[in-house]
C-alpha positions as CSV (number, residue, x, y, z in Angstrom):
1,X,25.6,-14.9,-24.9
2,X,26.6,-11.4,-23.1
3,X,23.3,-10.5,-22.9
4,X,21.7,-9.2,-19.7
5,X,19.2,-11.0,-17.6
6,X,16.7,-10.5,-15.3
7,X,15.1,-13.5,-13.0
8,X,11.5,-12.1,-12.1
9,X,9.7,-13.3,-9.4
10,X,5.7,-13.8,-9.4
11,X,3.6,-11.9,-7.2
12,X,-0.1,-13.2,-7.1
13,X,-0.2,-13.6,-10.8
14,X,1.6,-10.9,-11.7
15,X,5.1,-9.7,-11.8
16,X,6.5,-8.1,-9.0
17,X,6.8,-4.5,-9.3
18,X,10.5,-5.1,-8.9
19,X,10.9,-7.1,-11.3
20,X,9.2,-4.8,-13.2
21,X,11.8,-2.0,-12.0
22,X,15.0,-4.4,-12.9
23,X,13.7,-4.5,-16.5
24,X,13.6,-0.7,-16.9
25,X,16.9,-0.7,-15.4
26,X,18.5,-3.9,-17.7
27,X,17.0,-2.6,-20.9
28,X,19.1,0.9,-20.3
29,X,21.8,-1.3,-19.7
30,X,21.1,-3.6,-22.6
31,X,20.9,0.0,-24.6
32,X,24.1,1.1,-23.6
33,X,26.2,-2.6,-24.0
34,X,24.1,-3.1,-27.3
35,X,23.1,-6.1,-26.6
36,X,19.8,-8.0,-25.6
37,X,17.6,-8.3,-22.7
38,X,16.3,-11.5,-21.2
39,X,14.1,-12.7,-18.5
40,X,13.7,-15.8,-16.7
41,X,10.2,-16.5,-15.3
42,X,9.4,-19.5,-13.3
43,X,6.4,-20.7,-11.4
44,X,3.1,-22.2,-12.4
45,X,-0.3,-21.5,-14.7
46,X,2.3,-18.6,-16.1
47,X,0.4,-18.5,-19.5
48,X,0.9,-14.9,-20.4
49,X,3.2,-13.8,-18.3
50,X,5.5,-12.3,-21.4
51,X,2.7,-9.9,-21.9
52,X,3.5,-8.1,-18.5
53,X,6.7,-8.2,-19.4
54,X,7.5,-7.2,-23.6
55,X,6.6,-3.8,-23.0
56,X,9.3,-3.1,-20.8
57,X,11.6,-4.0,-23.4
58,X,12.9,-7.6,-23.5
59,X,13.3,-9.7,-26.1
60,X,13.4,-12.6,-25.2
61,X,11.6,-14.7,-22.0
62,X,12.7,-17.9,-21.1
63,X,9.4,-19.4,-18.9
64,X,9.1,-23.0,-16.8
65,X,6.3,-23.2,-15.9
66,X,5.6,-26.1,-13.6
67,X,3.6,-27.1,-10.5
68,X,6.8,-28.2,-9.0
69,X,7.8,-24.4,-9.4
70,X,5.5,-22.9,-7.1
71,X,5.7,-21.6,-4.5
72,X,8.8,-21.1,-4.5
73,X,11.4,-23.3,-2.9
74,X,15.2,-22.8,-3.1
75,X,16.7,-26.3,-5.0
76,X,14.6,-26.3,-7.8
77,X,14.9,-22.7,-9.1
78,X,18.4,-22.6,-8.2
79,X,19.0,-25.5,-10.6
80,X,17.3,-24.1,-13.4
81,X,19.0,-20.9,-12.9
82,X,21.9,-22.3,-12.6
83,X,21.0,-24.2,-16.0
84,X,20.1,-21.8,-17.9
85,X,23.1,-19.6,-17.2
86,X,25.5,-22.0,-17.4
87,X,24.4,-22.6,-21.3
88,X,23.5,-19.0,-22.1
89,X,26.2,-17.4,-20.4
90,X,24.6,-14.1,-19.4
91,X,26.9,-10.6,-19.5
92,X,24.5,-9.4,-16.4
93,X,22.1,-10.9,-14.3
94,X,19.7,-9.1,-11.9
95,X,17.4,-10.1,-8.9
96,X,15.2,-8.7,-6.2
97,X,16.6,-8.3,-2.8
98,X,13.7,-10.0,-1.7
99,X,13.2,-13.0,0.4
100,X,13.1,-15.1,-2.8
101,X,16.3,-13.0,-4.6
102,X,18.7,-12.7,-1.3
103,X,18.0,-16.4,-1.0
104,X,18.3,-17.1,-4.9
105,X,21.0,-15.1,-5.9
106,X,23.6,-16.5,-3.4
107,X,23.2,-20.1,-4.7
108,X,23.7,-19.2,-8.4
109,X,25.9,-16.7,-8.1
110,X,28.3,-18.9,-5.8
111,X,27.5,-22.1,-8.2
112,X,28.6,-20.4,-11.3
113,X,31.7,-18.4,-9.0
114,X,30.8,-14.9,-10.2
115,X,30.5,-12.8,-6.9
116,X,27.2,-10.9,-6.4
117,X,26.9,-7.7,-4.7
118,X,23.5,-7.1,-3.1
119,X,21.1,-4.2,-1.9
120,X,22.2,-1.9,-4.7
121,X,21.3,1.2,-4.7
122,X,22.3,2.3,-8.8
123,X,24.1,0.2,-11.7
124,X,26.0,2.0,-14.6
125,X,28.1,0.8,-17.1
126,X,31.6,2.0,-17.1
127,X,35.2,1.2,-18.2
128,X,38.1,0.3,-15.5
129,X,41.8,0.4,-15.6
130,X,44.1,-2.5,-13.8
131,X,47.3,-0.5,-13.9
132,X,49.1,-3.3,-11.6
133,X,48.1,-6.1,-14.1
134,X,48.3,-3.9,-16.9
135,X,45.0,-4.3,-18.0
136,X,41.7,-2.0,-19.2
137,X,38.4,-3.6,-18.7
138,X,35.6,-2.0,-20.5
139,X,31.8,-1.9,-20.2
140,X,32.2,-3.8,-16.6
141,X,28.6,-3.1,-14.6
142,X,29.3,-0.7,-12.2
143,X,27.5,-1.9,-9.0
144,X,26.7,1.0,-6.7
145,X,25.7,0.4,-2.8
146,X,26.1,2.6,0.5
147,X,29.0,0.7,2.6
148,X,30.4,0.6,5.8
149,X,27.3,1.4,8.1
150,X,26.3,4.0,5.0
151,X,29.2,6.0,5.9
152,X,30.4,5.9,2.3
153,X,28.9,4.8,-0.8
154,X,31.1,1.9,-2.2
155,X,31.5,1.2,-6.5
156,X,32.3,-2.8,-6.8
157,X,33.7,-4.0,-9.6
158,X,33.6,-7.6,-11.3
159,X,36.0,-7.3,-13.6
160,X,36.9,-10.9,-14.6
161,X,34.0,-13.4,-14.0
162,X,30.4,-13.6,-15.0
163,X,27.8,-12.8,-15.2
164,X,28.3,-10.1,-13.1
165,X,25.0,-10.4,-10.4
166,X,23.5,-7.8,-8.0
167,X,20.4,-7.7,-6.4
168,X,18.4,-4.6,-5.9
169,X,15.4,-3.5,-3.5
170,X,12.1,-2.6,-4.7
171,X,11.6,0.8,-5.0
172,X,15.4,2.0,-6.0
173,X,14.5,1.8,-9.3
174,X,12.0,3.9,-11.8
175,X,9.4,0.7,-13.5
176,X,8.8,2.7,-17.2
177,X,7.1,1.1,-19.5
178,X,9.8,1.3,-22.7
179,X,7.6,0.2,-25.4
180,X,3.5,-0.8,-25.3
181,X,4.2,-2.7,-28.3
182,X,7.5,-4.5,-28.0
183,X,7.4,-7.5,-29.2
184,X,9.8,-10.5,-28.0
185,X,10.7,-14.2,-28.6
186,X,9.3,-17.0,-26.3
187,X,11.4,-19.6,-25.2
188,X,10.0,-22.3,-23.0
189,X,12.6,-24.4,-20.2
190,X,12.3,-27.9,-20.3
191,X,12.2,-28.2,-16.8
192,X,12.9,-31.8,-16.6
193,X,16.2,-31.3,-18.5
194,X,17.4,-30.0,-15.1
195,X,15.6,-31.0,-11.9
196,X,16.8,-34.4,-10.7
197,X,15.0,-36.1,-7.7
198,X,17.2,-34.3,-5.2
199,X,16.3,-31.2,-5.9
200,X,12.7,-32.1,-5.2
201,X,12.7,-33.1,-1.6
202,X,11.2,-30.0,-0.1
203,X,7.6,-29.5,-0.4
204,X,6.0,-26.7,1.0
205,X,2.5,-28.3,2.6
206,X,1.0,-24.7,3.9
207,X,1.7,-21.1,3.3
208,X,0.0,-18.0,4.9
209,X,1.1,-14.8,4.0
210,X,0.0,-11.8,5.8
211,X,0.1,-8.6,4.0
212,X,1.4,-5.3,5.5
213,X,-1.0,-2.7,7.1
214,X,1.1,0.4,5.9
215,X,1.1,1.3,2.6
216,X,4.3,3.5,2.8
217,X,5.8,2.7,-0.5
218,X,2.2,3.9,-2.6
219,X,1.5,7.3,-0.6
220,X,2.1,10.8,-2.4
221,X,2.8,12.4,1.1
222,X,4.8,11.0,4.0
223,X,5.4,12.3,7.5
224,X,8.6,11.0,8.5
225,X,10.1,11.2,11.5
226,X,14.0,10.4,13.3
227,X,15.3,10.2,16.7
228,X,14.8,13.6,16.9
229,X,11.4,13.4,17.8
230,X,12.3,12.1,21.5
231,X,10.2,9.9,22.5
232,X,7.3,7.0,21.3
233,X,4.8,9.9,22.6
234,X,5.8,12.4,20.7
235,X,5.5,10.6,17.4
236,X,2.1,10.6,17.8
237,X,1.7,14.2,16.4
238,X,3.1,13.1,13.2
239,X,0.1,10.9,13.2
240,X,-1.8,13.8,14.1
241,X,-0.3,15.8,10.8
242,X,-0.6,13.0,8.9
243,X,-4.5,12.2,9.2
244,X,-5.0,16.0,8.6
245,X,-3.1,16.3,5.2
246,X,-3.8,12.5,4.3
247,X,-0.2,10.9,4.4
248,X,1.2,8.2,5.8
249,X,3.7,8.2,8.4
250,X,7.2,7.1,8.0
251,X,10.5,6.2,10.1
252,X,14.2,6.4,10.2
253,X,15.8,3.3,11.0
254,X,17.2,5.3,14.4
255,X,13.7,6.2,15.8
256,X,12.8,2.5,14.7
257,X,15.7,0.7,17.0
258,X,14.5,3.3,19.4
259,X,11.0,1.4,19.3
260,X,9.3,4.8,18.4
261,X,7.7,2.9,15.4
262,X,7.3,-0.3,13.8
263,X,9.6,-1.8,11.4
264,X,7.1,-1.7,8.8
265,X,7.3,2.3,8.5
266,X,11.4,2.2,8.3
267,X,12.4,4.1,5.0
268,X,15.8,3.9,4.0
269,X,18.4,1.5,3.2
270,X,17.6,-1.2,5.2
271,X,13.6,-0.5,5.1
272,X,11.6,0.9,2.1
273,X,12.3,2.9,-0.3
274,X,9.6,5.5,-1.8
275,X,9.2,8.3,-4.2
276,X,6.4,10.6,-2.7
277,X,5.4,13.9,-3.8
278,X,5.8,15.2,-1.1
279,X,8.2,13.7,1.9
280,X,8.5,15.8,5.0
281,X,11.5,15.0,7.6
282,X,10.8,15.4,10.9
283,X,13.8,14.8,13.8
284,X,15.8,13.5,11.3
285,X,19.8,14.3,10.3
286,X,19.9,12.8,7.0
287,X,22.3,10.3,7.4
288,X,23.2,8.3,3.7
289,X,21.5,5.1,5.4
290,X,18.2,7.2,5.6
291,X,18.4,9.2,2.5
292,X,19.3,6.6,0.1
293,X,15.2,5.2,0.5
294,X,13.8,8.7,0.4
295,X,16.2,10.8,-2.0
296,X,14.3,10.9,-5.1
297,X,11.0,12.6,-3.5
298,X,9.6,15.4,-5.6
299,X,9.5,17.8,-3.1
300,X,11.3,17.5,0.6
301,X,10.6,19.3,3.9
302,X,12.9,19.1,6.3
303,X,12.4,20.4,10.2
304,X,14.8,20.0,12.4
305,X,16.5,21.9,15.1
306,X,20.5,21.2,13.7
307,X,20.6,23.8,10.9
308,X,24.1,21.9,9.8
309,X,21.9,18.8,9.4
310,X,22.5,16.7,6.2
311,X,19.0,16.5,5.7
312,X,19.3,20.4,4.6
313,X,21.2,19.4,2.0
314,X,19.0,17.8,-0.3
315,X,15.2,19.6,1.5
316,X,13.5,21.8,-1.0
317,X,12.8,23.6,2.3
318,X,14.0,24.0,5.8
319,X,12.4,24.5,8.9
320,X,14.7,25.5,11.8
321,X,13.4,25.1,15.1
322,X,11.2,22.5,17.7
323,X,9.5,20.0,15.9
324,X,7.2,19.8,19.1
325,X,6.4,23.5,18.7
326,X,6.4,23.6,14.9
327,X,3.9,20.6,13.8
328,X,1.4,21.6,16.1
329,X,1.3,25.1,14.7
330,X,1.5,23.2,10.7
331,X,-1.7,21.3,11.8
332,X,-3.3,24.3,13.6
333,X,-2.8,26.7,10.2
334,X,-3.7,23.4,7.7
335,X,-6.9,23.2,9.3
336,X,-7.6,26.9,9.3
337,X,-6.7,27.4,5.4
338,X,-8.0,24.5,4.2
339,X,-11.8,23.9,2.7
């Protein structure tokens, strides 16, 4: 009981990277509460699967595997969830805001009336005081997401129910291995003990999946650019920079509802977050929206013609001026100085 939990989700065979991420993030938690770390896996032809996952620190993983469990469908795994929680009675317990976690999360989280709070950006542990009710909570998980358009970033509390759930998206968290040799305990779900015929009548009789073209989230350089760049036509020189210095090209959510690029290039909080090495901001202010997917670069370049521009605030280095006039000349000089 109390401990905290983490429901992975299978990608291919493997677990998903953030799922992988969650468990970095829960074991620090686990650390800090002194208490254990868990993980639900469910699916089909999972033998194995706690290898992927003891090494980033849990100890123990609770695995159904059955054909019935994949792919996934909503009834099913929300009914062992549901289960498994109800009997354990988790502290914590932490998703993907995924397709599968924004529709999973929901159902369990309503079912067992503990509140979730989803797209989180950070969780800490931390204490709270009630001084209406008189009261002092301590080590409640402190559930940390931008708010109100991203205008501020919002701490939300659950101080009285559990477990306290939240979902995060890939990518917001650091996936560290904690231990190469961390050993857990196995615990297999006996399925049956909680599907019942109704939970059953979906079947899923075809699935295509098409991956993504862009490879945003795995680049060391991205050329990103905002609203600021004007016009569909004048993103194409980031394109231009881009194939020179071998990046990929990114987008703020503005110059994406602008139709200047796809959907698929979006960083930020409603698109990808990505750690590059280096991550240069073209045309764009900086807003929280855009910053909380791209804040954790090693190295930013910003250029932009607003020298008050948020984006400042956090660039390694700033370029004041066109970016029409200054990109051209960045390619023209890249070219000349480079073997």
């Amino acid at each position: 009981m109390n401990n905290v939990f983490v429901i992975c989700e299978m990608d291919e065979g493997k677990v998903a990277d953030v799922s992988l991420e969650l468990l970095t993030k829960g074991r620090t938690l686990a650390n800090t509460l002194n208490c254990k770390l868990e993980a639900i896996v469910l699916g089909h032809k999972l033998k194995g699967v706690e290898t992927q996952i003891f090494p980033f620190g849990a100890d123990v993983v609770h695995i159904g595997d059955d054909p019935r469990l994949d792919p996934y469908t909503t009834l099913p795994h929300a009914a062992i969830v549901n289960g498994v929680f109800g009997e354990l009675k988790p502290q914590i317990g932490l998703l993907g805001a995924t397709t599968m976690g924004r529709d999973l999360g929901p159902r369990v989280s309503s079912a067992l009336v503990s509140g979730l709070t989803a797209d989180c950006t950070a969780l800490e542990i931390g204490d709270h005081e009630d001084k209406k009710a008189g009261k002092v909570y301590k080590n409640l998980l402190y559930q940390i997401r931008p708010a109100f358009g991203g205008n501020i970033v919002a701490t939300i509390i659950n101080p009285d129910c559990r477990p306290q759930m939240a979902t995060v998206r890939e990518g917001v968290m650091k996936k560290e291995i904690y231990d190469p040799n961390y050993k857990g305990v196995v615990r297999l779900i006996d399925v049956n003990a909680y599907l019942k015929d109704e939970h059953l009548v979906v079947k899923v009789i075809e699935r295509h999946m098409e991956k993504s073209r862009v490879n945003i989230k795995n680049s060391s350089i991205i050329v990103s650019g905002g609203y600021g760049m004007g016009s569909k036509e004048n993103f194409q020189v980031l394109y231009d920079l881009a194939e020179v210095i071998g990046a990929e090209v990114g987008a703020s959510r503005a110059a994406v509802d602008a139709g200047y690029a796809d959907h698929d290039r979006q960083v930020g909080q409603t698109g990808i977050t990505v750690r590059p090495k280096l991550y240069i901001a073209c045309g764009i202010s900086g807003q929280i929206q855009h910053t909380a997917g791209m804040e954790e670069s090693s190295m930013v370049i910003a250029i932009n013609n607003d020298p008050g521009a948020p984006i400042n605030k956090i660039a390694d280095y700033v370029i004041t001026g066109d970016v029409m006039e200054i990109i051209p000349k960045m390619i023209k000089y890249y070219k000349k100085n480079s073997k």
